[in-house]
C-alpha positions, 0 to 999 in steps of 0.5 A: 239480296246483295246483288239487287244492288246491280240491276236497273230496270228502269236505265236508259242508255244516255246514246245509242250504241248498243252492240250484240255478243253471240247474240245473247248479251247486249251491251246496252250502255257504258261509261268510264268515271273518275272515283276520288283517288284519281282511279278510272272505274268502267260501268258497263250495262247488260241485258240478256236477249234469253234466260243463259245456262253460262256464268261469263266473264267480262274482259276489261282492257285498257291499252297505250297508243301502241297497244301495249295492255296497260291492264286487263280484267282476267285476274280482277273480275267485277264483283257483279259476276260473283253476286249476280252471275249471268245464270241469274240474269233474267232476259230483258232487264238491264245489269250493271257491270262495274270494273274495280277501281284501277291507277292507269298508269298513262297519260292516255288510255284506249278501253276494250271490252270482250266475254267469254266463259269459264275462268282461263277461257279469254286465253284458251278461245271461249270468247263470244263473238259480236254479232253486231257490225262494227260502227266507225268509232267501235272497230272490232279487233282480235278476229271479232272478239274484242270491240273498242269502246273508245280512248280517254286522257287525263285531263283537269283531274278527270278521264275525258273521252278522245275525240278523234280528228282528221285534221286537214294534211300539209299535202294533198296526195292521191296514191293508189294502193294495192289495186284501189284497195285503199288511198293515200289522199294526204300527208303531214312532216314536221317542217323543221329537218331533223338531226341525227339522233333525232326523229323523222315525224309524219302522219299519213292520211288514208282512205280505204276503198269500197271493200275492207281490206282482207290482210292486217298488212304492214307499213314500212317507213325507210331512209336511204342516203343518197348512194342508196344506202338503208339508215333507219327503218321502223316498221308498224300496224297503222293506228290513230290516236286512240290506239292499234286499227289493223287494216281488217278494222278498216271500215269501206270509204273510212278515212285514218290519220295515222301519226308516226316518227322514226328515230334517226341514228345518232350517228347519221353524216351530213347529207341529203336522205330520202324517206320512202314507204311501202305496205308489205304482207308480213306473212311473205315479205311482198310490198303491194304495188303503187300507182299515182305521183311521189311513187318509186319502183312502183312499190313505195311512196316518197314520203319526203327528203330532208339535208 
């Protein structure tokens, strides 16, 4: 039969990240290749714990820094779950999943995977949940449906993984957040003063304490001249280089490095500004207290001044 084509009882996975859906599936390996025309193709590795009454779907998604969806899988399945549907599957061997070939069209990519079942069910809720904890470089997302596999860039004609790196800051600082619920140990500005029209680029260092955060709270960046006046704001969902990490996905004691800018005004005057942050439940508005030096009003950090 054509889909011997996608069983390997005989693979080994390459490392070990193996991570569990409801218990059920287990995604036992993946790879993400090249094919001739440039286009990224996803190979995913499977197998059953028990016999499964269900066909599932498997969601492939492919997301910008931002988290913007690039594209997704819904419309695009593998051929395997047509030829070799998970209701065939027989518990302990080991099936390939391969993605078809898409052009991403980025510089960078972060890759996510789900399952779920019936043909609408990724956006009507029949998704599986992990059941496996999230490991620091697998952060569960989308209240524990989605798990990010990794990031990659086009590079020498190939997609090559992201490595993360928590570089070391321009400036050591230790801000409490929230009752210790995380720290700001550091921060990065760019040297050069912008100019109007220009961007205010930074990156924070965070740590979270001994607990995960139980809010997906908001950053808020602001710039205020010297008679107090608000000029430019952007506010956020903290991320890193691959893509979005709400606070929910900080794991206890994990360090972040999040890199931001904030677009000035074309129309800024000459003067002397401030550039203040605070963390905000979007829900209500409340900014969460701050304790530690370069703070102001006990609910924002002084993330630096510039003429």
């Amino acid at each position: 039969a054509f889909y011997t084509a996608f069983r390997r009882p005989d693979y080994q996975p390459v490392t070990d990240r193996a991570m569990f859906f409801a218990d059920q599936l287990q995604l036992v390996d993946y790879q993400v290749t090249t094919d001739a025309h440039g286009e990224v193709v996803v190979q995913l590795y499977w197998r059953a714990s028990q016999p499964l009454t269900a066909d599932y779907r498997f969601y492939i998604a492919y997301h910008d820094a931002a988290g913007n969806l690039l594209h997704d899988t819904q419309f695009y399945q593998p051929v395997a779950t047509l030829w070799y549907p998970t209701s065939r599957w027989t518990a302990g061997e080991t099936v390939l999943v391969q993605s078809l070939p898409w052009q991403v069209s980025a510089e960078t990519f972060g890759l996510s995977i789900g399952v779920y079942r019936d043909e609408d069910g990724w956006s009507t809720g029949k998704r599986l949940s992990l059941t496996t904890a999230p490991a620091l470089n697998h952060p569960h997302l989308e209240q524990n449906t989605l798990v990010r596999l990794g990031g990659y860039r086009w590079q020498d004609g190939q997609w090559t993984p992201i490595t993360l790196r928590i570089d070391a800051p321009d400036q050591a600082l230790n801000v409490v957040v929230g009752e210790e619920l995380l720290t700001l140990t550091g921060l990065s500005v760019v040297a050069t003063p912008p100019q109007a029209g220009e961007s205010f680029a930074f990156t924070l260092h965070w740590q979270t304490g001994a607990q995960t955060p139980d809010f997906d709270y908001t950053l808020s960046a602001q710039v205020f001249d010297s008679a107090g006046n608000k000029v430019a704001q952007v506010d956020w969902q903290p991320r890193d280089a691959i893509g979005l990490r709400p606070m929910t996905t900080w794991l206890p004691g994990e360090t972040l490095q999040d890199s931001q800018t904030l677009p000035l005004p074309a129309t800024l005057v000459a003067g002397d500004y401030k550039v203040l942050l605070s963390v905000y439940n979007w829900q209500t508005g409340d900014r969460l207290p701050v304790t530690g030096a370069a703070t102001e009003a006990g609910n924002s950090i002084v993330l630096g001044t510039f003429e």
